[in-house]
N, C-alpha and C positions, 0 to 999 in steps of 0.2 A: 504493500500500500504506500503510496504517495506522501509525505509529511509535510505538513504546512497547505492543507487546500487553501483555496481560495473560497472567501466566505458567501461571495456570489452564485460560488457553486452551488450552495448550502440553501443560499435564497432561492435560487431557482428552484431546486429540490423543492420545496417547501410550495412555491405559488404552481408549482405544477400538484400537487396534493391536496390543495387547496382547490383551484381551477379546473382539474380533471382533463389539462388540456395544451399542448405547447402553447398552441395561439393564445388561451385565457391569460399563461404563465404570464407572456412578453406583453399582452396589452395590462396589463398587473402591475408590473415593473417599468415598464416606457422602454422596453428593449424588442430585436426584430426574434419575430419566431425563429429564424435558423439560430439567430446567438442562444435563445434559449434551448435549441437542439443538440448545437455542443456542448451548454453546458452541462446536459444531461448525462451525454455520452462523456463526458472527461469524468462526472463524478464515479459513474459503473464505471469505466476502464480506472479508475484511482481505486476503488475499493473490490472491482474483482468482482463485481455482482450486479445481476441486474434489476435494476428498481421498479420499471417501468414495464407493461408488451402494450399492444397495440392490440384494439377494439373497434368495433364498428361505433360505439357511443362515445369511444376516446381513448385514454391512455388509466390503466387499471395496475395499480399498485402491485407489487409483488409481494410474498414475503417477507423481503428482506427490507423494503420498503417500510413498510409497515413497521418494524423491528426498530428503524432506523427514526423513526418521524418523534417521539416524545423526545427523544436527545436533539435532535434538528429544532424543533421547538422552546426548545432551554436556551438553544444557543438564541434564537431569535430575542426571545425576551431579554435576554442579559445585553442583548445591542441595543435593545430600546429604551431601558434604564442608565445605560452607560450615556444614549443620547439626553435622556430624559434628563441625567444629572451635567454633563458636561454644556448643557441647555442653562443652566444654573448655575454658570461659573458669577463669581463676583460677590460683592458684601449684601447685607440684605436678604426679603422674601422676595427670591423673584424663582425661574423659572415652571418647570413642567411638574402636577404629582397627578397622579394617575390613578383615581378610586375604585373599589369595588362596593356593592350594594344591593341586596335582593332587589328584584324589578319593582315591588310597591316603595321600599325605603327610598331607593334613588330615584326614581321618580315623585313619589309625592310628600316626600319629607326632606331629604337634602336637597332640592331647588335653593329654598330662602334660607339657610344654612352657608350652603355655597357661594349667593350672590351676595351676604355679608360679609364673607369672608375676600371677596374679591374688592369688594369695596374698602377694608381695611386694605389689602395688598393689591393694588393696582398692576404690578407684575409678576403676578401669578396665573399662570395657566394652570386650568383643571381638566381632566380628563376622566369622564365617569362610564364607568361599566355596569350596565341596570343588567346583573343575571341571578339568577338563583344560583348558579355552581357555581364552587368556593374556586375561587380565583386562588392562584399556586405564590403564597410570598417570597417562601424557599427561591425559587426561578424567578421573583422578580418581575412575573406576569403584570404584578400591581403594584405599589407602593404601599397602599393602606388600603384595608379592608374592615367592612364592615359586617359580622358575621351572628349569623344566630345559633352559635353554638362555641363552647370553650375550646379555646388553641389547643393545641397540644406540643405543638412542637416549640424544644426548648430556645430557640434563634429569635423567635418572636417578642416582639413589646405589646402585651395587651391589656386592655381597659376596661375592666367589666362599666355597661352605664347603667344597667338594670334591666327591667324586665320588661314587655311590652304586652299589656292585657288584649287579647285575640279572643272575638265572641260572634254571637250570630246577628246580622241585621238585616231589615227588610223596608221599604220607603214606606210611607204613612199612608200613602195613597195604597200599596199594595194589601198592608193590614185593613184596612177601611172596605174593603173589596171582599176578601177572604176570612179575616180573622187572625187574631194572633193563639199561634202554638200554643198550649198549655205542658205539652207533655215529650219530649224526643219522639215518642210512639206517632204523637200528629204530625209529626213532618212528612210521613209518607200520603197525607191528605195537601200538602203543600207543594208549589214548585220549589223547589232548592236547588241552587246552583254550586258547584266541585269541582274537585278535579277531573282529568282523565285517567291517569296514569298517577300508581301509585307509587308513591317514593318512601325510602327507610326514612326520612322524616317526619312524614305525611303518617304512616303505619305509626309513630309511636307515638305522635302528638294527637293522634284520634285512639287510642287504645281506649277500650274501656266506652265508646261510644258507637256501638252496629250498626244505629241509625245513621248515622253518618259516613257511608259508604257510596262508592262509582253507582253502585245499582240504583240508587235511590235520587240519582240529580235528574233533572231536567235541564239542567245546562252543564256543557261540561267542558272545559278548556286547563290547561295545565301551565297557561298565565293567569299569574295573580291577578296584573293587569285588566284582563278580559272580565275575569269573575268580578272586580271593583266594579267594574264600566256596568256590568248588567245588573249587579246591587243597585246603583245608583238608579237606572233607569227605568227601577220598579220591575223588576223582572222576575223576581222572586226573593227567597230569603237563602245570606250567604256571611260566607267567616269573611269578619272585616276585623282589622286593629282598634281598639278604641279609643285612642286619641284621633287617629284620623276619622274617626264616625262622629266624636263630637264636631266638627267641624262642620257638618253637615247637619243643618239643622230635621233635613226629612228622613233622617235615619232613624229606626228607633231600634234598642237592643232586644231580642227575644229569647227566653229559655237562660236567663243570664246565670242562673245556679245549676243549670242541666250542661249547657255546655259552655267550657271557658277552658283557654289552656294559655300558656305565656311564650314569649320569645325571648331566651337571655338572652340579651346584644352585648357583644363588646367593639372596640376597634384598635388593630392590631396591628402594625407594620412589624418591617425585619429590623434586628436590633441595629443592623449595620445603618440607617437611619437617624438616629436617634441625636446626631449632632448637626443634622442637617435642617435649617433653619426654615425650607419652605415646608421639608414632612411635617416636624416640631409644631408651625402655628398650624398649620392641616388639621393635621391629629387633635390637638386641642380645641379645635373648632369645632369638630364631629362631635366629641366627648362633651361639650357645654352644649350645641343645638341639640343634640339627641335627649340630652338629660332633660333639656326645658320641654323638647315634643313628649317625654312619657310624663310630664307633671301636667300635661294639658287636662 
């Protein structure tokens, strides 16, 4: 094997796994398809294996491909953080941090969090990742995360802020209409809105409650987002946060001692962080808005 590739090669690699496709790779990159053809073939002829075969619907991964992509992956992000920081050369809060955040927190809760915080720091860029899967700190994927669930790993700086009360709500118009539950047993007389797909989250924050299963939705999506959007629009009755349902004056809570479960929040970066002046007021900033959104 070759020592010292060239890290282009590694990019390509990557936007063709991505893009499923020479052509996708090079308009991806702003480079011509043949560049991306050798890059391909210098990285298999360097390592003696081939990544790629050829398909009628495009270019399909090999094993070894496959094998090869979470380490191709590590390396990208530790390029993006090296930019990220060398982005933030100089005295001061200035350059790039890069958030993670469940799709409901980063959307509907660090907005106005963020935009004060950019207001304090006028050169600060932020960069936010609205997903449920835990973004990798190890690799540098993110900067700071926002998680609902305790770190584990010892490299981390984390922040427990507390807890976030999660219950069931339904618009005012919808109970006026139908009635409100009395019992988890009536919700099978109800529309309720869920998941799709179950997750080792989802299974143990709902243990202990049968009625609240896939079988039993009438709407079902596997964005929180979507579930929020059709809570609101009277659609049925569905798990909302309850700081963010105070907010909303037509929400009202139902079944509030039958079902309720909590989200521990913390926010965590990697400890290598920790002197770095745009993470620091970040970090701090998450930790006080989030504190003041569970006191709402």
């Amino acid at each position: 094997m070759t020592n010292n590739l060239s890290w282009d090669l590694y990019r390509t690699f990557l936007a063709v796994l991505t893009e499923g496709s020479l052509s996708g790779a090079a308009r991806a990159l702003g480079i011509t398809q043949p560049t991306a053809g050798r890059h391909i073939a210098a990285l298999e002829a360097a390592l003696g294996q081939t990544l790629f075969t050829r398909s009628q619907t495009g270019l399909l991964l090999t094993e070894a491909a496959a094998s090869l992509r979470p380490h191709a992956q590590a390396m990208q992000h530790t390029a993006l953080a090296f930019e990220r920081a060398a982005a933030s050369d100089g005295a001061g809060v200035n350059g790039v941090v890069r958030i993670s955040a469940s799709e409901v927190v980063g959307v509907e809760v660090l907005p106005p969090i963020l935009s004060a915080l950019r207001r304090a720091h006028p050169e600060l860029v932020l960069e936010l990742v609205p997903t449920n899967r835990i973004q990798d700190l190890l690799h540098r994927e993110v900067d700071i995360a926002v998680r609902m669930a305790s770190p584990q790993q010892e490299a981390l700086i984390a922040r427990r802020v507390g807890n976030i009360d999660v219950g069931l709500y339904a618009r005012q118009d919808y109970l006026a209409r139908y009635g409100a539950p009395t019992s988890m047993d009536d919700l099978a007389h109800h529309t309720v809105i869920g998941f799709d797909r179950i997750t080792p989250f989802l299974r143990e924050a709902t243990r202990g409650t049968p009625a609240w299963s896939r079988e039993a939705f009438a709407f079902r999506a596997d964005s929180d987002l979507a579930q929020l959007a059709m809570t609101r629009a009277g659609y049925g009755i569905g798990a909302c946060q309850a700081p963010l349902a105070r907010r909303d004056a037509r929400l009202v809570r139902v079944l509030p001692k039958a079902f309720r479960f909590t989200l521990q929040t913390w926010v965590t970066m990697h400890e290598d962080l920790r002197t770095s002046p745009r993470c620091k007021v970040t970090f701090d900033a998450l930790v006080a808005g989030l504190s003041t959104y569970m006191a709402e």
